[in-house]
GULO-290340 format. One line per 10 residues: number of its first residue (from 1); for each residue x, y, z of C-alpha. Coordinates in steps of 0.2 Angstrom, whole numbers, plus 5000, padded with zeros to 4 digits. Each point is the difference from the previous one (the first is absolute). Layout:
N
NUM = X Y Z ~ ... .
This chain:
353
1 = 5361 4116 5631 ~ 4985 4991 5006 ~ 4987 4991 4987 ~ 4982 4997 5006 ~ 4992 4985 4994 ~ 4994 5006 4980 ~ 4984 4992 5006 ~ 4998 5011 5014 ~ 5005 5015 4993 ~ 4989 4997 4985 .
11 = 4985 4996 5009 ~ 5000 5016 5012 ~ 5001 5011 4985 ~ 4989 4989 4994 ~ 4985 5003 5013 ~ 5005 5021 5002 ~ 4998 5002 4981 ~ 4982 4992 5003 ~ 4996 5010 5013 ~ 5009 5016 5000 .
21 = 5009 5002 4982 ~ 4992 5010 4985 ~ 4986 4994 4991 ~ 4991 5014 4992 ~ 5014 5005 4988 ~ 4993 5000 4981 ~ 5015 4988 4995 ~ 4994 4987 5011 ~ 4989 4987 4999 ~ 5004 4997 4983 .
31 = 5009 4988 4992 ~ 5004 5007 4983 ~ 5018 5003 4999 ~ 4997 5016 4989 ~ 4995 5009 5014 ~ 5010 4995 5013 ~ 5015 5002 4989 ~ 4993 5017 4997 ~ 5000 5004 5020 ~ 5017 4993 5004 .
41 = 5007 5009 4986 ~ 4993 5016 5008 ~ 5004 4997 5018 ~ 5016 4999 4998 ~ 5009 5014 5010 ~ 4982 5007 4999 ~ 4987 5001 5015 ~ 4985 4991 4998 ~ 4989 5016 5005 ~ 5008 5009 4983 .
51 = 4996 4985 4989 ~ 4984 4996 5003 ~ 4994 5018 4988 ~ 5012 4996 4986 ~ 4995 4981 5002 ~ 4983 5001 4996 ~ 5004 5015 4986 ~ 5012 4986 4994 ~ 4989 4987 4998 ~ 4984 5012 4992 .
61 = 5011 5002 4985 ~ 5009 4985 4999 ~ 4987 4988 5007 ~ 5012 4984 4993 ~ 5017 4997 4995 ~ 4995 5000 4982 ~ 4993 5017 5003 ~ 5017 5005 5008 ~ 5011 4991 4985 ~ 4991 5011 4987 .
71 = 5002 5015 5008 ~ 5012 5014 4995 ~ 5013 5002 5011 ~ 4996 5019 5004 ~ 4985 4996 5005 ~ 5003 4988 5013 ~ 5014 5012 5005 ~ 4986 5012 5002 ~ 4990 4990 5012 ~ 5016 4997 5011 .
81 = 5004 5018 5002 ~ 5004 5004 5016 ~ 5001 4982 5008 ~ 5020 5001 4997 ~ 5014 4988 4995 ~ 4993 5001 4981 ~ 5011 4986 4995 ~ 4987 4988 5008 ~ 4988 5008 4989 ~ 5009 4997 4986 .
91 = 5005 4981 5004 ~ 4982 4995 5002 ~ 4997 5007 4983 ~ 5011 4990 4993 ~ 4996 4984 5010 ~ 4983 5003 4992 ~ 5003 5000 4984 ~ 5014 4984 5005 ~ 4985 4992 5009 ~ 4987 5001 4984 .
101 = 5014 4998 4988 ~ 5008 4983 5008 ~ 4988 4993 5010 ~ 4983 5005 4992 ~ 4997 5011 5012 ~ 5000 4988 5014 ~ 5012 5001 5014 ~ 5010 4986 5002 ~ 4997 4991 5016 ~ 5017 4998 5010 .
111 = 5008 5011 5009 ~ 5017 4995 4990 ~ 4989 5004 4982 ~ 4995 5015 5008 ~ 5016 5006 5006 ~ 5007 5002 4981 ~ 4988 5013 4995 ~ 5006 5017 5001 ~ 4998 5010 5015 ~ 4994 4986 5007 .
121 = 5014 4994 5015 ~ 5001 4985 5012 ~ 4990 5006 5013 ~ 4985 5005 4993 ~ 5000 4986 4987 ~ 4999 4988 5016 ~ 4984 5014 5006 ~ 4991 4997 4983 ~ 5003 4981 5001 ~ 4996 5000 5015 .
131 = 4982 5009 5002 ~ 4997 4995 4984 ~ 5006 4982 4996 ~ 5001 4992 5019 ~ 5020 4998 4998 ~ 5009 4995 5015 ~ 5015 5016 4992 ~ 5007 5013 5016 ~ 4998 5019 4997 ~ 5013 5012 5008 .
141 = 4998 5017 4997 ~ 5003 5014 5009 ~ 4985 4998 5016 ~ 5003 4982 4999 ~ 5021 5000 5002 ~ 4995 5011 5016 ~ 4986 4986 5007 ~ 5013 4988 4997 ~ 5016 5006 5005 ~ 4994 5005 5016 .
151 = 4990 4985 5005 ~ 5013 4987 4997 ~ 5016 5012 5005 ~ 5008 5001 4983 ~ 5015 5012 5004 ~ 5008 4996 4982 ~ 5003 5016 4989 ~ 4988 5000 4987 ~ 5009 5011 4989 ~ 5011 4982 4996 .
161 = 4994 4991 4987 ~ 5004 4982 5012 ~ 4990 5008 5013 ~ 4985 5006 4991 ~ 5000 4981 4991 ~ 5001 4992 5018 ~ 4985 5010 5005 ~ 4991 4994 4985 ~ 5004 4983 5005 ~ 4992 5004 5016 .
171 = 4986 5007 4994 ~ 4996 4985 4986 ~ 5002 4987 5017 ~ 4986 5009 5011 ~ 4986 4997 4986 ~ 4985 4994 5005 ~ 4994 4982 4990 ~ 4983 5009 5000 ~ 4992 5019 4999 ~ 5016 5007 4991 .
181 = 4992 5014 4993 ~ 4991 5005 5019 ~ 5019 4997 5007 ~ 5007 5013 4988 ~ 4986 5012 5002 ~ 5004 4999 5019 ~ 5018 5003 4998 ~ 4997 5014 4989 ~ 4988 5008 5014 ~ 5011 4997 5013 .
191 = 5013 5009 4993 ~ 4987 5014 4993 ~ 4991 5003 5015 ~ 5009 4992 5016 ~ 5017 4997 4996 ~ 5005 5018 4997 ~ 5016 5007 4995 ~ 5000 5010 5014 ~ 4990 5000 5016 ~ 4992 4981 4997 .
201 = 4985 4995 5011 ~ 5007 4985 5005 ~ 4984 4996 5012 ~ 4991 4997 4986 ~ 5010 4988 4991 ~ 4997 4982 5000 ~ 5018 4996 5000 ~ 5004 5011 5015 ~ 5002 4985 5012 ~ 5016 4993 4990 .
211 = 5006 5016 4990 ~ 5017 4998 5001 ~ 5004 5020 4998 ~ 4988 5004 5012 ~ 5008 4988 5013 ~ 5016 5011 4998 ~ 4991 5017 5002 ~ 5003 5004 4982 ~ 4990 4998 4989 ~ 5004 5014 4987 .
221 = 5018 4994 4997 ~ 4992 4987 4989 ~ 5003 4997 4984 ~ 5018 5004 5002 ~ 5002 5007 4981 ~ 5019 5011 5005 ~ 5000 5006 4981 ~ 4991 5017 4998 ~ 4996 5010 4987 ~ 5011 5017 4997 .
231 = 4989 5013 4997 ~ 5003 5014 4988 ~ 4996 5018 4997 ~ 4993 5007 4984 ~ 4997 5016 4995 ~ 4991 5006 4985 ~ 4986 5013 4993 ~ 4985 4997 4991 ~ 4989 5014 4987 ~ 4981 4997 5001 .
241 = 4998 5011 4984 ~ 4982 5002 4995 ~ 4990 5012 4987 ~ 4984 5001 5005 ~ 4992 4985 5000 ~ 5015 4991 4995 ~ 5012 4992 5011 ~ 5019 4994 4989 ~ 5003 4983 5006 ~ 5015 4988 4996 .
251 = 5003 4981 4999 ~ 5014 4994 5010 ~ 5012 4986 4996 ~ 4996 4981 5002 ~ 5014 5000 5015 ~ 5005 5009 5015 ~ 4986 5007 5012 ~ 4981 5004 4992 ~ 5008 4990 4986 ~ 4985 5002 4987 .
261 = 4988 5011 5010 ~ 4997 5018 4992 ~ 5002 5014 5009 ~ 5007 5018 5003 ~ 5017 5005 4991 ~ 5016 4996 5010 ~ 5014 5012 5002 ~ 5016 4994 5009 ~ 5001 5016 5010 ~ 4990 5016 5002 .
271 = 5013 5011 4990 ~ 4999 4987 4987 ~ 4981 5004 5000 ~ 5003 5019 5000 ~ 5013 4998 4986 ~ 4987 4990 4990 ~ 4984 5013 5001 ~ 5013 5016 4997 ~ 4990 5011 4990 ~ 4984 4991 4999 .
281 = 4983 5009 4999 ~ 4988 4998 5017 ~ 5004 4998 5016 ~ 5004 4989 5015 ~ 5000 4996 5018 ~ 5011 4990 5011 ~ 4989 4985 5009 ~ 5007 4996 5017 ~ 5012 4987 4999 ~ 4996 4983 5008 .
291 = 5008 4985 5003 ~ 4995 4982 4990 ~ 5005 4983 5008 ~ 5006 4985 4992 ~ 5006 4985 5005 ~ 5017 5006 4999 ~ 5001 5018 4996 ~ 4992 5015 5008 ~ 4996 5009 4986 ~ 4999 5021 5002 .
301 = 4988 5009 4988 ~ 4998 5019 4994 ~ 4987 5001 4990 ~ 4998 5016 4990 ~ 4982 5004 4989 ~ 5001 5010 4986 ~ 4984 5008 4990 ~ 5003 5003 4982 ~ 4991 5013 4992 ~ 4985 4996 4987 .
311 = 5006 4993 4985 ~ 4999 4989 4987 ~ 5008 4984 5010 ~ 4999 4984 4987 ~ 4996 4983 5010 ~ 5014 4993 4995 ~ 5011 5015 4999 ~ 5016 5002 5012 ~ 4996 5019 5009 ~ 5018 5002 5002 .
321 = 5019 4995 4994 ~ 5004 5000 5019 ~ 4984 4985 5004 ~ 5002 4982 4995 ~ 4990 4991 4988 ~ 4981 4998 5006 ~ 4981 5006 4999 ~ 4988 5011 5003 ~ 4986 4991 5011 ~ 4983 5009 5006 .
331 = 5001 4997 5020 ~ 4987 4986 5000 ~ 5011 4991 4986 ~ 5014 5002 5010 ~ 4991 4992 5017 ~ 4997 4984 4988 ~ 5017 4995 5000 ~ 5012 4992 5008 ~ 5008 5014 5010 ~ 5012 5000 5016 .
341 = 4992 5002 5016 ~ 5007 5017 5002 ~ 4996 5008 4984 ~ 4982 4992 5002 ~ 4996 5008 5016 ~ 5008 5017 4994 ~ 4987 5001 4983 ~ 4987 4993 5012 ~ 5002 5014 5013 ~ 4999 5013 4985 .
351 = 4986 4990 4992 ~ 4991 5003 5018 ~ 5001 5019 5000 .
C-alpha cells in the first residue's frame, strides 16, 4: 500500500474543496454545533437532496437544542416521518435532553466529550469538533472510507475490527495542522460527488494523479468490506380501517422496525386479517400489494381498506375485537404524526383525491 505524503494529500483536498466542493448547504458556514450535529445526524445513509426539506422543517420548530430537549417525543417523531432509520430520531432526542440536562445545554467541545452522548458516534463527533471547535480529530464514515481507501490502496477487509482501526490510523496521520474543518468538508465531497460508489469521475479528482485504486484499474473494489448483510423476506398485511372522516391508527412498540411511529394495524398474514374482520359491518377493498425496503429486509405489503358504516364510533374506542388497541384520528390529525413513509404516502394519495 502506497501513503502519500499527509501534507500533500491534505493540501490537494484542500485547494478542490475551495474551488470545487459545496458551499451553499444551509448547514455550512456555521459554527454552532447544534446545527451541524442536527445535519450529520441526518445524513447519515440519507441523501443530501432528501434532507435539505426536513432540515429546515427541523430547525423552524426546534430552532435550538433546548427547543428540541423539551419536545415530546411524538412530536419530533412527527417531523422525521419519512426520513427513515427512526432510531436516529430518537437518539437526538435524547442527546437533547442529555445536552441540557448535563452540560447546560452546551455541547461539550471535544470530539472524545462528544463521542459519549447518545447517538452520537466517533465519526461525526470528530465532524462536530471539527467544523465547529477547529480539532485536529479524523472523520471516516461511509463517502470518506471510499476517498481513502482508494487513494492510498487500503485492500484490508474492513469488516475486521484490526482493519477498520488501521484505517483509522491512517486517516488521524493525513490531518492537516491547519483548515481541519475545509479538509473534512472536502473529503466528505469527494466521496459525495466524485468519489462514487459506482462509475467515479476520476478526471475530476485531485487525487487522481497518485490514487492508488485507479493505478490498478480498479477502483470500485475499494473499500474491501467481505461481510454482507443477508437480506430477508417479510410478508405481512395491513387494515386502513376508516369511518368517515376517521382513520383507526395504532402505536407501535419502542423496538423492532417503525418502533414508536403510528400507523395502520398489522396483521401477520392476509388470512389472519380476513379471520380478524369475519363478520364485520362495511366493506373492503384489497390495495395492490407493494414492496417496502429496509436495510435488511424487503418487506412485502397488502394493504386492505375497510369502510365501516355510520355509527357511533367513541375516540377512544376499539372498532373491533379482531384490531389492536389505538384511535380514531381525523385525516389531518393523522398527517401530524409521526407516520412511516409508506403509510404517509398512502393517506396522502387519498387525502389528494
Amino acid at each position: 500500500m502506497t501513503d502519500p505524503a499527509p501534507g500533500s494529500l491534505a493540501a490537494r483536498v484542500v485547494a478542490w474543496q475551495q474551488q470545487h466542493g459545496r458551499h451553499g448547504l444551509p448547514w455550512q458556514n456555521t459554527r454552532d454545533p447544534y446545527r451541524v450535529w442536527l445535519s450529520e445526524v441526518m445524513l447519515q445513509q440519507t441523501q443530501v437532496a432528501t434532507v435539505l426539506a426536513y432540515y429546515t422543517r427541523f430547525l423552524e420548530r426546534f430552532p435550538d437544542v433546548a427547543a428540541l430537549a423539551a419536545a415530546a417525543e411524538g412530536d419530533v417523531l412527527a417531523l422525521w416521518s419519512g426520513l427513515g432509520y427512526y432510531s436516529r430520531a430518537r437518539n437526538l432526542h435524547r442527546c437533547a435532553q442529555v445536552v441540557v440536562a448535563q452540560h447546560g445545554g452546551q455541547f461539550p467541545d471535544s470530539s472524545a466529550a462528544l463521542a459519549e452522548l447518545p447517538g452520537i458516534g466517533r465519526s461525526t463527533a470528530a465532524a462536530i469538533s471539527a467544523f465547529c471547535f477547529g480539532e485536529r480529530a479524523a472523520i471516516l464514515d461511509g463517502n470518506v472510507k471510499r476517498v481513502l481507501t482508494r487513494a492510498l490502496g487500503f485492500d484490508g477487509d474492513l469488516a475486521q475490527a484490526t482493519q477498520e482501526r488501521l484505517l483509522w490510523q491512517h486517516a488521524e496521520a493525513l490531518l492537516p495542522e491547519q483548515q481541519v474543518d475545509v479538509y473534512t468538508q472536502g473529503l466528505m465531497d469527494l466521496g459525495a460527488t466524485v468519489c462514487a460508489t459506482r462509475r467515479p469521475s476520476c478526471p475530476r479528482c485531485p487525487l487522481a494523479a497518485d490514487c492508488v485504486a485507479l493505478a490498478q484499474g480498479a477502483p470500485e473494489r475499494f473499500p474491501v468490506k467481505t461481510r454482507k448483510l443477508r437480506r430477508h423476506q417479510r410478508s405481512n398485511a395491513l387494515l386502513w380501517l376508516e369511518q368517515g372522516p376517521l382513520l383507526w391508527l395504532v402505536q407501535r412498540p419502542g423496538q423492532g422496525v417503525w418502533a414508536g411511529l403510528w400507523s395502520l394495524p398489522e396483521y401477520d398474514s392476509v388470512q389472519a386479517l380476513d379471520a380478524a374482520l369475519a363478520g364485520w359491518p362495511g366493506q373492503g377493498e384489497w390495495l395492490p400489494p407493494f414492496k417496502h425496503v429496509l436495510t435488511h429486509v424487503d418487506w412485502q405489503l397488502q394493504v386492505l381498506r375497510w369502510r365501516l358504516p355510520p355509527g357511533a364510533a367513541e375516540a377512544e374506542s376499539r372498532p373491533g375485537s379482531g384490531v389492536p388497541a389505538g384511535r380514531w384520528m381525523r385525516f389531518e390529525k393523522a398527517l401530524a404524526l409521526g407516520l412511516p413513509a409508506p403509510v404517509r404516502k398512502l393517506i396522502e394519495s387519498d387525502a389528494c383525491t
